[in-house]
C-alpha positions as CSV (number, residue, x, y, z in Angstrom):
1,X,-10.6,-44.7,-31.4
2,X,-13.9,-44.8,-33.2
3,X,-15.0,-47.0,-36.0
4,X,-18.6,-46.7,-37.7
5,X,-19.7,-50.2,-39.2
6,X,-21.5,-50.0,-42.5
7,X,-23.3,-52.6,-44.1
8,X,-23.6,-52.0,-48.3
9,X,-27.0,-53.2,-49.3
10,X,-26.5,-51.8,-52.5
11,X,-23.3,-50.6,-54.3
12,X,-23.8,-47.4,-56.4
13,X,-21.1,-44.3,-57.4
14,X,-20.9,-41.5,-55.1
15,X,-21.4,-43.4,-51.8
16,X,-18.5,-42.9,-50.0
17,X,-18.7,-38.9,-51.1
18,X,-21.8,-39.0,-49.6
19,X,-20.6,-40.7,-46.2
20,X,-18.1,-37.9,-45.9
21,X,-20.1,-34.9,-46.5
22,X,-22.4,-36.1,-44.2
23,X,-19.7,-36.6,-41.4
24,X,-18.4,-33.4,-42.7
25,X,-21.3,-31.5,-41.7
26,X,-21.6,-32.7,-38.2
27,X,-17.9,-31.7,-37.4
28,X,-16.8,-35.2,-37.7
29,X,-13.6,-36.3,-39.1
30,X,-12.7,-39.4,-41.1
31,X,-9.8,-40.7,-40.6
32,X,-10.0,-44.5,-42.8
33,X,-12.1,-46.2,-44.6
34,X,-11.4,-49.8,-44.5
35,X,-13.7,-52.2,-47.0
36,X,-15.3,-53.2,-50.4
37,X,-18.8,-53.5,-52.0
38,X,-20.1,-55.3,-49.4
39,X,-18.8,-54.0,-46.0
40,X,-17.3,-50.7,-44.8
41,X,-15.7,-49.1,-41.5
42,X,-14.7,-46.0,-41.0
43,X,-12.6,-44.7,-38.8
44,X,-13.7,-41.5,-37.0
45,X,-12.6,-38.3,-35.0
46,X,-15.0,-36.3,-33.3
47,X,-18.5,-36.4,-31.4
48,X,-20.6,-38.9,-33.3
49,X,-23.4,-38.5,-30.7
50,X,-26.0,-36.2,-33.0
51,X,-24.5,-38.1,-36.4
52,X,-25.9,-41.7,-35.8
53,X,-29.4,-40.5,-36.4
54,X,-28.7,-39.3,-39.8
55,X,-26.1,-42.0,-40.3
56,X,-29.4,-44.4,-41.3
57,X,-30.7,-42.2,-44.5
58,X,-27.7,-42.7,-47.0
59,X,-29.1,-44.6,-49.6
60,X,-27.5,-48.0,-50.4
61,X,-25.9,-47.8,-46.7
62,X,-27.0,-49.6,-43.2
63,X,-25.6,-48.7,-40.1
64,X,-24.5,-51.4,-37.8
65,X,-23.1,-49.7,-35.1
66,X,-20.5,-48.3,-33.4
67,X,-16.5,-50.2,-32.2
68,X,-14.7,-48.5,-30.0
69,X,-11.5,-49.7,-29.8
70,X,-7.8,-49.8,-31.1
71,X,-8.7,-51.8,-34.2
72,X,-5.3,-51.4,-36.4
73,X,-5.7,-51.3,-39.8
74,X,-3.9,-54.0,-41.3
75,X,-0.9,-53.5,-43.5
76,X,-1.1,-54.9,-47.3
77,X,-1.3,-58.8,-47.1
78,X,-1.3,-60.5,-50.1
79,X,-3.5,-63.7,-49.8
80,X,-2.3,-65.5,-52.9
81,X,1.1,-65.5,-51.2
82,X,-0.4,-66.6,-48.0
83,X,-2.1,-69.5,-49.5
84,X,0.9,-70.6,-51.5
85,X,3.1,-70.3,-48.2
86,X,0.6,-72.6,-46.2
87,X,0.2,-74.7,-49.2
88,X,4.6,-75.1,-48.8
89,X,4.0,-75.8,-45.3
90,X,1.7,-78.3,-45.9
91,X,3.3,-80.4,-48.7
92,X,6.6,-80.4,-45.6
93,X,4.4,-81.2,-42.8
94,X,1.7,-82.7,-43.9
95,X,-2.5,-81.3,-44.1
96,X,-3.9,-82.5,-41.1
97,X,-1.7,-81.1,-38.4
98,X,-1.2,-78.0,-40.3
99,X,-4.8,-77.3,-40.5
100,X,-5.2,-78.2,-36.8
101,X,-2.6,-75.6,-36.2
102,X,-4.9,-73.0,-38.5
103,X,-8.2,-73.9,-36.8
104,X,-7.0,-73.3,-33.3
105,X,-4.7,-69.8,-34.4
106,X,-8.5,-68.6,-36.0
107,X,-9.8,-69.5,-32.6
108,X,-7.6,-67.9,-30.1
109,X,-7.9,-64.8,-32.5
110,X,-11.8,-64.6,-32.2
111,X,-11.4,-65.5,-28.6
112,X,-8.7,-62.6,-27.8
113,X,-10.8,-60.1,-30.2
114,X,-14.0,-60.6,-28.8
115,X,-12.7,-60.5,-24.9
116,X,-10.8,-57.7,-25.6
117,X,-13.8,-55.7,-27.4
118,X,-17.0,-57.1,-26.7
119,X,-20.0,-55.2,-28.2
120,X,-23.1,-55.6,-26.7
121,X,-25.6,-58.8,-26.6
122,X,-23.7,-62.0,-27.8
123,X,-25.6,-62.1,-31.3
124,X,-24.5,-58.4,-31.9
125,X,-21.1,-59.5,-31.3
126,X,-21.0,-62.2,-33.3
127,X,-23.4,-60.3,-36.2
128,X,-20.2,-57.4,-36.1
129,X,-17.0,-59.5,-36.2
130,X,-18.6,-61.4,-39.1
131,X,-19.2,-57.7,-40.6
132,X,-15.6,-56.6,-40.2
133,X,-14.3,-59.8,-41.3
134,X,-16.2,-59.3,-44.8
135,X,-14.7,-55.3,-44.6
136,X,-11.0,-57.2,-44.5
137,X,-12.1,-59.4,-47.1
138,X,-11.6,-62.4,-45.0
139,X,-15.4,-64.3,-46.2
140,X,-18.4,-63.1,-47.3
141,X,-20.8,-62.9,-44.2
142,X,-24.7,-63.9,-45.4
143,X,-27.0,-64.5,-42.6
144,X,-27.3,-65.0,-39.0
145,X,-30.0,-67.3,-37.4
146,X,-31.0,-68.7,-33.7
147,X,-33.0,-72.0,-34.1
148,X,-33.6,-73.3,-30.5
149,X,-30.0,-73.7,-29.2
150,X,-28.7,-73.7,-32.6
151,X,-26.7,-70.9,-33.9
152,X,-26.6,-70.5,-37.3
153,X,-24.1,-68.6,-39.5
154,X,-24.2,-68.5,-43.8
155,X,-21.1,-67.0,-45.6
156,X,-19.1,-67.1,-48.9
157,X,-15.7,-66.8,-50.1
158,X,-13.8,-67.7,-47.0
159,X,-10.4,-66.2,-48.2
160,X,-8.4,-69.7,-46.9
161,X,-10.9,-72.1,-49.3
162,X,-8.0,-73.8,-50.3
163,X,-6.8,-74.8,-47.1
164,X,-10.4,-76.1,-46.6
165,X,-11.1,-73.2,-44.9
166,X,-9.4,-74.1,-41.6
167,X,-8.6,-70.6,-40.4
168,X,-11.6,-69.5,-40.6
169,X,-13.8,-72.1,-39.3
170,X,-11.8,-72.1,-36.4
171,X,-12.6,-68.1,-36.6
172,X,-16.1,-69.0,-36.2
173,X,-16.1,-71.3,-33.4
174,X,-13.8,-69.1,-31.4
175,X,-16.5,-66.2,-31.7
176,X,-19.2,-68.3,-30.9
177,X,-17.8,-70.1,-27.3
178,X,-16.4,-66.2,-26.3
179,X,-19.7,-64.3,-27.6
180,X,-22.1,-66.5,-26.0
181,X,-20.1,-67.5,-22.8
182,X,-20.5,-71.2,-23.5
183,X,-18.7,-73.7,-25.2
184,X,-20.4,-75.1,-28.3
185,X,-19.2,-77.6,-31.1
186,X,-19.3,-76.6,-34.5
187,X,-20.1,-78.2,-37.9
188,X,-19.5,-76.5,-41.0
189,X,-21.3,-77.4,-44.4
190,X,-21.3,-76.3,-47.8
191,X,-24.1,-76.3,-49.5
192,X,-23.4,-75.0,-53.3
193,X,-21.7,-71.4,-52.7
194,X,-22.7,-70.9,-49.4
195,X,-21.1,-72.8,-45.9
196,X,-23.3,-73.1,-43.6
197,X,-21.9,-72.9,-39.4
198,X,-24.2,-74.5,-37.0
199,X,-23.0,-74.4,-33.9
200,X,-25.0,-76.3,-30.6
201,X,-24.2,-76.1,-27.2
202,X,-21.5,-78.7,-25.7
203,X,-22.4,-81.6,-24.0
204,X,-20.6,-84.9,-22.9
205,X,-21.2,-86.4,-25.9
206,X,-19.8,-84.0,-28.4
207,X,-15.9,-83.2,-28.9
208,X,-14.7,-79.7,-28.6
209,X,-11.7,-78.6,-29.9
């Protein structure tokens, strides 16, 4: 199974006809398109060798690279009933272990996905989960920085806000320890609209989840 990973730098009508005559042309099948304004992937079937080249000069698109992998498409999952049936959960059990229980199930999920799939250099890795996260409408990925040892990570709308975003933070911490091969702590931010993820190595004087 082959996915293509699309970044939409700008949003204009016509772009997915575009995509497809394109593939069209070069004898390439498309199977799904998974994503929204901001994100696409699209699943493939054929010899994508020769397309990649002209994958680059649809306007509005950017080509991140190629997955290959069994990435299922997921089936229709409402969020607002999600939230409401944490939000039950919580009220029953009370916030703090319930969101303890939602950081470390958005760990192991990063940790299991990236170990199972791992795409290239650690920052790649990391740069394309955060990618197909945004195509699922899971957050909003912005930026991607390396300070020193610091990794640095800016998105929007995480889809579990509510739940003080406890899913996906432990999302991010999870892709970070399996990307780069090293545990780190993480300290999440927000900063108007934006978080902000720094995440620095471990040492004996930081806690780890």
């Amino acid at each position: 199974m082959v996915w293509l990973l699309f970044w939409v730098v700008w949003d204009r009508p016509g772009i997915i006809n575009e995509l497809s005559s394109v593939m069209l042309s070069y004898g390439v099948n498309v199977r799904n398109i998974i994503g929204n304004s901001r994100a696409l992937m699209v699943d493939v079937d054929g010899d994508v060798g020769s397309l990649i080249p002209r994958l680059g000069s649809i306007g509005g698109l950017e080509f991140l690279g190629v997955i290959n992998g069994p990435i299922v498409p997921p089936l229709t999952f409402s969020q607002r009933h999600f939230i409401a049936a944490i939000k039950n959960v919580l009220a029953q059990m009370g916030t703090q272990h319930v969101e303890r229980v939602l950081y470390r199930l958005g760990y192991e999920y990063a940790r299991v996905l990236a170990s199972e799939i791992p795409l290239g250099d650690p920052l790649t890795t990391v740069r394309t989960y955060l990618s197909t996260a945004t195509a699922y409408n899971r957050l909003t990925f912005k930026k991607l920085e390396v300070k020193g040892e610091e990794l640095i990570v800016e998105f929007e709308n995480p889809f579990d806000e509510e739940l003080n975003t406890a899913l996906t933070q432990g999302y991010i911490h999870g892709l970070t320890n399996t990307a780069l091969a090293k545990l780190h702590t993480v300290r999440i931010n927000k900063v108007n609209n934006a978080y902000i993820s720094i995440a620095r190595p471990y040492d004996q004087g930081n806690t780890i989840v």
